[in-house]
N, C-alpha and C positions, 0 to 999 in steps of 0.2 A: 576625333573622339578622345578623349578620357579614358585614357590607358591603363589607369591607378583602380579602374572597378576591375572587383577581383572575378575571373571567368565563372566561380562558383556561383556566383551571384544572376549573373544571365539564365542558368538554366532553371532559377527557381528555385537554387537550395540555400539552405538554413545557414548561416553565417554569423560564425562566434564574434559576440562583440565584448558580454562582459559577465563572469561569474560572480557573484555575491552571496554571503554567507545568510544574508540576512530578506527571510522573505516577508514581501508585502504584506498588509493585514487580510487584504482578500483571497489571498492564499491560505494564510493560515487558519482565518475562518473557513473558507472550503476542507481541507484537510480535518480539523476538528468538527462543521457540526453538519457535511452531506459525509464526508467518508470514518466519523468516529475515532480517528487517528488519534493517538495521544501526541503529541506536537513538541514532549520535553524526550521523550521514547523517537520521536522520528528526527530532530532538527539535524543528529549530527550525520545522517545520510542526503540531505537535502540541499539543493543549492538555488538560486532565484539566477535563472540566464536571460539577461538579453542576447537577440539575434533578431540576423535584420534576413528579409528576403527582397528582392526586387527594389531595395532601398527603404523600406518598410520595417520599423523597428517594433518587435516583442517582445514578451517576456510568459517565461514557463517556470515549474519546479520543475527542476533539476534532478535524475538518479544517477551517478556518475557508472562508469560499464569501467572495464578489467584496459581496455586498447583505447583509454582515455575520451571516448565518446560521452554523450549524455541522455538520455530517455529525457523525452520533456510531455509533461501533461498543464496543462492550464485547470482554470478554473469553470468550466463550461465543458465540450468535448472534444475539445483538439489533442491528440495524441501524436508525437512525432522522437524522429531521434536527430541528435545532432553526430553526424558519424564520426569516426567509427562506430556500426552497432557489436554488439557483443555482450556475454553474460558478466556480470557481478557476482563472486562470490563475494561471503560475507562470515565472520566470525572463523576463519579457517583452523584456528589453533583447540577450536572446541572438539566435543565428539565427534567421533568417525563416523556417525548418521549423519545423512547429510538431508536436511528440507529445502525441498526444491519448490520453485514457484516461478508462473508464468510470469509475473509481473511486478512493480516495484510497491503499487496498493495492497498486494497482499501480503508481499513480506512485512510491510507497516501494520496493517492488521496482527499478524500474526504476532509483532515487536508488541503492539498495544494490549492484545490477548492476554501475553504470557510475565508472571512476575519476573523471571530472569530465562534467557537462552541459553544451554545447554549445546545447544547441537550444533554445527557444522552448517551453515545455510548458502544456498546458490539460488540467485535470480537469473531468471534465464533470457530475461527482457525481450520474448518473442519466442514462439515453437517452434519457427525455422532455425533456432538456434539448439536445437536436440542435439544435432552432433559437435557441434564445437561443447557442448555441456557432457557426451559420454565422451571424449575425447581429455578436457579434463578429470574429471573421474577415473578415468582408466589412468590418466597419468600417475595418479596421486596413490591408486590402489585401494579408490571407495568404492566399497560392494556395494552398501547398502543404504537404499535410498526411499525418503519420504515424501511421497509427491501430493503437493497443494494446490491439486491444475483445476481449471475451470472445469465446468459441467457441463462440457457439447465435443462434437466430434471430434476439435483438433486433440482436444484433452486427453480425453482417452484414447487418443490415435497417439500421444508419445508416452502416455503409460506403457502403453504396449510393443513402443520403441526401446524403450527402457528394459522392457523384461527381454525383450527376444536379444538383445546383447546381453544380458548373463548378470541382471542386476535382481538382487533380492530388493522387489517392492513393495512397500506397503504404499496402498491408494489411497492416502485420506479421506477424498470428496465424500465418502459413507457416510462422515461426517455432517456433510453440510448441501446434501442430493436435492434438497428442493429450493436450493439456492443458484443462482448464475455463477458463483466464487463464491472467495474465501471471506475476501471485503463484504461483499452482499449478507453473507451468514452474520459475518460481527457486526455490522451496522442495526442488520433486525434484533439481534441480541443485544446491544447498547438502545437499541426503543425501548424496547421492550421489558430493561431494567429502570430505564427512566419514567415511562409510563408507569411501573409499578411502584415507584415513590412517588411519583404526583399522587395517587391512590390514596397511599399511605397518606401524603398531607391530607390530602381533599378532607380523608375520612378524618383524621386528629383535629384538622382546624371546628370541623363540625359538632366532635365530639366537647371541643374547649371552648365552644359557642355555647353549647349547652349546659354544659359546667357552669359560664361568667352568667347564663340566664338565672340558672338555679341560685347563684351565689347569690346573686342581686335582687330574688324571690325574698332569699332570707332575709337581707337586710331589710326590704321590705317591713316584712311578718314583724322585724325584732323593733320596728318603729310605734 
C-alpha cells in the first residue's frame, strides 16, 4: 500500500491542501445576496480553503480561530471546521466591551451593520466553546460582555454560563427575538430596505410616466 496517504485522511477528516485570499464568485455571491454581508467589510477575515477527504477535493470560506484552525461554511449547508477548533477573537486593542458571538455569519453581519467597530469582539465558533471563551476573558480581566447568541436553548444556556461566572451581561437577542440570529435579523432588515426602494422606484417611474403623458398632451394641444 501507499504509505504517503496521510492517516488523517482514512478516518474521514478534512485535510489542508490550500489557502487562498481570494474567493470564488459563487461565494462571494452567496455572502452578498443570501447572507447580506458587505464583502469589502468581510474580505479581510476571509479565506477560500481547499481540502481534500477520502481523496476528494473541496473548497469552503474560510474563518481562521486563535490555535490556527479554520471554520469552513460553503455555499449550500455544509458547515465544518478544519482543526484545530477554537475561538477567534477579534479587534482586541478596541474597548473593553467585548461582543460575543456564536458564529463567523454573525460577527460579518454585525461588521456589515455597523459604520465602524468600537468594541472588543470574540467569535466563539461553537457553544461548546463557552469555557475556553470565559477562560480568555478572565485572562485578560473582561468583565463585561455583549452577547449576539442565537435564539434557542444552547443560546441562552451560555448566556447563563456567562453570568453564573461573574460576568456583567447584556443579552442582545431583545433585539432581534423573532428571529433564529443575528444574520437572519440583518438579512430581513436589508429586504426589507430594498423592497422599500423598489417602492419608491415603482412609485417615481409611474409618477414620470405621467408627467412624459402629460407633457406629450401638451405638445399635442400646442399643434
Amino acid at each position: 500500500p501507499n504509505n504517503s496517504q496521510p492517516v488523517m485522511a482514512v478516518n474521514g477528516a478534512r485535510r489542508l491542501i490550500e489557502i487562498s485570499d481570494t474567493l470564488p464568485s459563487h461565494f462571494q455571491e452567496y455572502l452578498t445576496k443570501v447572507r447580506c454581508i458587505n464583502l469589502e467589510k468581510a474580505k479581510p477575515f476571509l479565506k477560500c480553503i481547499s481540502y481534500e477527504v477520502r481523496g476528494r477535493r473541496y473548497q469552503a470560506i474560510g474563518f481562521a480561530n486563535l490555535s490556527g484552525g479554520y471554520e469552513l461554511r460553503d455555499d449550500k449547508t455544509f458547515k465544518g471546521t478544519i482543526a484545530p477548533k477554537d475561538i477567534t477573537p477579534i479587534f482586541t486593542d478596541r474597548e473593553e466591551l467585548v461582543c460575543i458571538f456564536e458564529g463567523f455569519m454573525d460577527f460579518l453581519s454585525f461588521l456589515s451593520m455597523k459604520e465602524e467597530i468600537t468594541n472588543h469582539c470574540l467569535v466563539m465558533n461553537s457553544v461548546s466553546n463557552v469555557a475556553r471563551t470565559i477562560r480568555y476573558l478572565n485572562d485578560r480581566h473582561l468583565t463585561h460582555i455583549r452577547a449576539f447568541l442565537d435564539n434557542d436553548e444552547a443560546g441562552r444556556r451560555v448566556v447563563q454560563d456567562f453570568i453564573k461566572a461573574g460576568f456583567h451581561v447584556e443579552d442582545m437577542n431583545i433585539h432581534y427575538q423573532d428571529f433564529k440570529d443575528l444574520n437572519d435579523f440583518h438579512v430581513s432588515r436589508v429586504r426589507e430596505r430594498q423592497n422599500h426602494k423598489e417602492q419608491i422606484l415603482a412609485h417615481m417611474s409611474v409618477t414620470e410616466q405621467n408627467q412624459s403623458n402629460k407633457s406629450k398632451q401638451v405638445k399635442h394641444k400646442m399643434r
